[in-house]
Backbone as CSV, one residue per row, in Angstrom:
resi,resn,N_x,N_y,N_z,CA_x,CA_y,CA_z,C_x,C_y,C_z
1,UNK,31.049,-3.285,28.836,32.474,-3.485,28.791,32.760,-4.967,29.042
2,UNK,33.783,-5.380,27.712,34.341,-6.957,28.594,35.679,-6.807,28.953
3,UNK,35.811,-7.874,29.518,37.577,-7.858,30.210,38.131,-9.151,29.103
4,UNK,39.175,-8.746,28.763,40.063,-9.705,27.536,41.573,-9.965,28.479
5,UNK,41.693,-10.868,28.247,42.980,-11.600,29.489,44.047,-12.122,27.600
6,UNK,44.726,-11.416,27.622,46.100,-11.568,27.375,46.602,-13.076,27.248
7,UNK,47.906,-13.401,26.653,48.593,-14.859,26.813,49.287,-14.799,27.958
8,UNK,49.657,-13.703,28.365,50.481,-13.392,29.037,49.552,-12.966,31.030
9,UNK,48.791,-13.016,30.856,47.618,-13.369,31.581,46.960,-11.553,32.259
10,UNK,47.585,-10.367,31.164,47.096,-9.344,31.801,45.693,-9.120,30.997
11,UNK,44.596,-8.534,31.958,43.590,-8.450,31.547,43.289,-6.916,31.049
12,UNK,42.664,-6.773,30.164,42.096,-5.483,29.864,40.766,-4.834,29.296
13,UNK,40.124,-3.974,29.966,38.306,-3.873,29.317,38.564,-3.489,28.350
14,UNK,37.440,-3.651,27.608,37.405,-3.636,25.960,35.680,-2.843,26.177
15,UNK,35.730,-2.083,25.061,33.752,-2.342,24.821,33.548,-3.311,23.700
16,UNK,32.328,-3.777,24.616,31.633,-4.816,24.201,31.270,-4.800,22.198
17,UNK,31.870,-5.695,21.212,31.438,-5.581,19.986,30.245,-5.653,20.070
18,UNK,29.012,-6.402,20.524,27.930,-6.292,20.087,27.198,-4.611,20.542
19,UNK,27.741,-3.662,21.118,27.614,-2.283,22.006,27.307,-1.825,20.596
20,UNK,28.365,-1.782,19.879,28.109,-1.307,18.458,26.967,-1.635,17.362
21,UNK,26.956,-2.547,17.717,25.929,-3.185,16.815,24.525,-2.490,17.531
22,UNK,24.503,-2.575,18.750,23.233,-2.359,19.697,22.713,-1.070,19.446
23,UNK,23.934,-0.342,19.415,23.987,1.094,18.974,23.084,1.588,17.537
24,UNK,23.740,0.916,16.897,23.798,1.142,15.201,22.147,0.906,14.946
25,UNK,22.041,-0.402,15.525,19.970,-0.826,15.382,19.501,0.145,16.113
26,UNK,19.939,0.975,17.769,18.652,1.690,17.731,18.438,2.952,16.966
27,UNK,19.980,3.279,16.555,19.671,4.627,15.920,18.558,4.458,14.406
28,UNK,18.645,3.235,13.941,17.973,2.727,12.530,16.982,2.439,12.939
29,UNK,16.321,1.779,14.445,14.652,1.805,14.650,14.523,3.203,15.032
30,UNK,14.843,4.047,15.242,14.496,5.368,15.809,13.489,6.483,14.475
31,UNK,14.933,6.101,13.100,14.539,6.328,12.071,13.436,5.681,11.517
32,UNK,13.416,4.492,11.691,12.248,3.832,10.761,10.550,4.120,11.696
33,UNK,10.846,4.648,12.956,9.479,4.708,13.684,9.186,6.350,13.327
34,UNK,10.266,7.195,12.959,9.945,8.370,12.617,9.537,8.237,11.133
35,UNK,10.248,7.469,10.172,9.612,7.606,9.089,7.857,6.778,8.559
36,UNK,7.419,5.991,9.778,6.478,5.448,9.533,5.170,6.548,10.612
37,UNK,5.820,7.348,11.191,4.789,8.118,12.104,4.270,7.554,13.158
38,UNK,5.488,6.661,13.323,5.154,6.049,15.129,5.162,6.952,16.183
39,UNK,6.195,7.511,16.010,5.963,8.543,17.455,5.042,9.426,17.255
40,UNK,4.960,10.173,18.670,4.123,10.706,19.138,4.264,12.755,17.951
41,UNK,5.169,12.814,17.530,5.540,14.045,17.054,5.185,14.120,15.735
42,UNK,5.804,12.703,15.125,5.387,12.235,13.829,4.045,12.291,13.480
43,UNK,3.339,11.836,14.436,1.892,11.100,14.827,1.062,12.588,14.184
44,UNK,1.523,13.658,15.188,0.968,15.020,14.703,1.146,15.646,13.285
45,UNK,2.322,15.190,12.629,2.190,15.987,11.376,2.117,14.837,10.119
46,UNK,1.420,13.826,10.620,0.879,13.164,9.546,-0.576,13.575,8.606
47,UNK,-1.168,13.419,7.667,-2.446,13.844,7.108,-3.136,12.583,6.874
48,UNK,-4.339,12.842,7.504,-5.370,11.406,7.312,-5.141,10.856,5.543
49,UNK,-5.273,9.631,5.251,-5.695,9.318,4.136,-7.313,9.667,3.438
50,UNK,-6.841,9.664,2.371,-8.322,10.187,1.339,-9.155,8.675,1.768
51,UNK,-10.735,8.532,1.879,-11.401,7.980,2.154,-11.322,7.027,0.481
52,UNK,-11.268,6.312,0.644,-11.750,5.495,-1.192,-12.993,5.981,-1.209
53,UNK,-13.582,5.973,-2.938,-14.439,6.524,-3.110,-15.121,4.558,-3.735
54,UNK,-16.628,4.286,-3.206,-17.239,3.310,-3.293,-16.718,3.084,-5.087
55,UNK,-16.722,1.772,-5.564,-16.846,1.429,-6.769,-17.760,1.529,-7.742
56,UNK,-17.592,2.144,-8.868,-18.833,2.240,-9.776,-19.583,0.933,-9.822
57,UNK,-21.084,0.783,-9.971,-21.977,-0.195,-10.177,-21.399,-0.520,-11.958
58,UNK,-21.937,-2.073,-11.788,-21.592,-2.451,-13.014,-22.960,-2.353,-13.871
59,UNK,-23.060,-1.011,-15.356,-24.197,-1.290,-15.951,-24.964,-2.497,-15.892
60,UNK,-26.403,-1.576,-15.853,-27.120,-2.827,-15.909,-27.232,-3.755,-14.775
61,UNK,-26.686,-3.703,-13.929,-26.718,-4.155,-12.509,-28.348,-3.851,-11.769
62,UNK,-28.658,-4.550,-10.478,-29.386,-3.361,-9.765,-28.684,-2.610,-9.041
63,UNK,-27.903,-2.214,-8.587,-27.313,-1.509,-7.936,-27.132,-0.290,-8.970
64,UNK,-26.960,-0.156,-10.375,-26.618,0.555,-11.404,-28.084,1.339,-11.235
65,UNK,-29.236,-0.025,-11.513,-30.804,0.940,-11.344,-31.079,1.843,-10.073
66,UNK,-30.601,1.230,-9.406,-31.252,1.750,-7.846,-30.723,3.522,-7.966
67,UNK,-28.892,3.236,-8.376,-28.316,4.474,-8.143,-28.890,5.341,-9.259
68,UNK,-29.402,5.121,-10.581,-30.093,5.949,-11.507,-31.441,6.775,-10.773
69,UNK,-32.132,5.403,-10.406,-33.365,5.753,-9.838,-33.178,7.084,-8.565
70,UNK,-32.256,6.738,-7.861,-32.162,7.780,-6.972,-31.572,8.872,-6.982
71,UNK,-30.725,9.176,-8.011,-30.277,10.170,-8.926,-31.966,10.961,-9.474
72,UNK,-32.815,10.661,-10.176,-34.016,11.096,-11.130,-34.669,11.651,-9.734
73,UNK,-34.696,10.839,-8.717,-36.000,11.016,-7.688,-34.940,12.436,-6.916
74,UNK,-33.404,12.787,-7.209,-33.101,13.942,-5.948,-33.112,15.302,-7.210
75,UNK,-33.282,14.673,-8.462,-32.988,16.329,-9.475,-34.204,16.146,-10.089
76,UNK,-35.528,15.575,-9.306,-37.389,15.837,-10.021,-37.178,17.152,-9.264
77,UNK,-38.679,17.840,-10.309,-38.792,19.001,-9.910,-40.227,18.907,-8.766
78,UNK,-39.701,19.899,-7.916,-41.020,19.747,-6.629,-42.414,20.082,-7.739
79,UNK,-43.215,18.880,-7.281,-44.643,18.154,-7.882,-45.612,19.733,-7.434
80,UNK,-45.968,20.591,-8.170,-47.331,21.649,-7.888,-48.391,20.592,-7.870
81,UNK,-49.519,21.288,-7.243,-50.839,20.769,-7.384,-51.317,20.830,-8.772
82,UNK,-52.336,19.897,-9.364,-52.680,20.203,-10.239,-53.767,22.121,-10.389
83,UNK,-54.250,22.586,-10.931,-54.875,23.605,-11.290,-56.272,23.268,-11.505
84,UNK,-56.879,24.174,-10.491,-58.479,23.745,-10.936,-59.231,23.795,-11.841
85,UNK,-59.915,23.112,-12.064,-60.346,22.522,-13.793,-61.927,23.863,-13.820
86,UNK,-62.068,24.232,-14.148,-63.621,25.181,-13.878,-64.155,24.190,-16.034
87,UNK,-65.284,24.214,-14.815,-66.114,23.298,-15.913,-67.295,24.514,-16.361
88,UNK,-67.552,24.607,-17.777,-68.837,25.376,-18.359,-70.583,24.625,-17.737
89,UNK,-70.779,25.627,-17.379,-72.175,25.673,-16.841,-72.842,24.326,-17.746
90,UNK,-73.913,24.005,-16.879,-74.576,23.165,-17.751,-73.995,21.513,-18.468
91,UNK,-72.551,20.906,-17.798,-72.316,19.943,-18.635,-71.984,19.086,-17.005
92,UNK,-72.678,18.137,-16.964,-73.182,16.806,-16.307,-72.217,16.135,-16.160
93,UNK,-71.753,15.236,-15.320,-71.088,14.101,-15.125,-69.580,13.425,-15.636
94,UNK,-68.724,14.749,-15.544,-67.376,14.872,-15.503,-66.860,14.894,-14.404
């Protein structure tokens, strides 16, 4: 409240013009911290962001080979032993 004095020299409280103004900004930061998920309420019903997904290698790159290469080496098929060879009687130095 201010006090305003008259010509006439009577004084009278007033509210303060900037009260209004003071007013008016917090109700507009109140909004803008709810619409950015500042508070604590907001905070809860926000949803994480999607992770970026790494950038494709540029063909022909190594990074392009490496990721091929390690692509071939996770969809090879599990390596069997070879099969035992049975050799005919009688033949030397195989």
């Amino acid at each position: 409240m201010v006090d305003e004095t008259d010509d006439k020299g009577n004084v009278r409280r007033v509210q303060n013009p900037a009260m209004k103004m003071a007013a008016a900004l917090e109700h507009l930061i109140a909004r803008y911290l709810a619409s950015f998920s500042a508070t604590p309420i907001t905070r809860e019903k926000t949803k994480p962001a999607a992770q970026p997904k790494p950038p494709e290698p540029e063909p022909g790159s190594p990074a392009a080979l490496d990721a091929q290469m390690a692509a071939l080496v996770e969809h090879r098929p599990a390596e069997s032993p070879a099969p035992a060879t049975v050799l005919p009687s009688g033949i030397e130095g195989l």
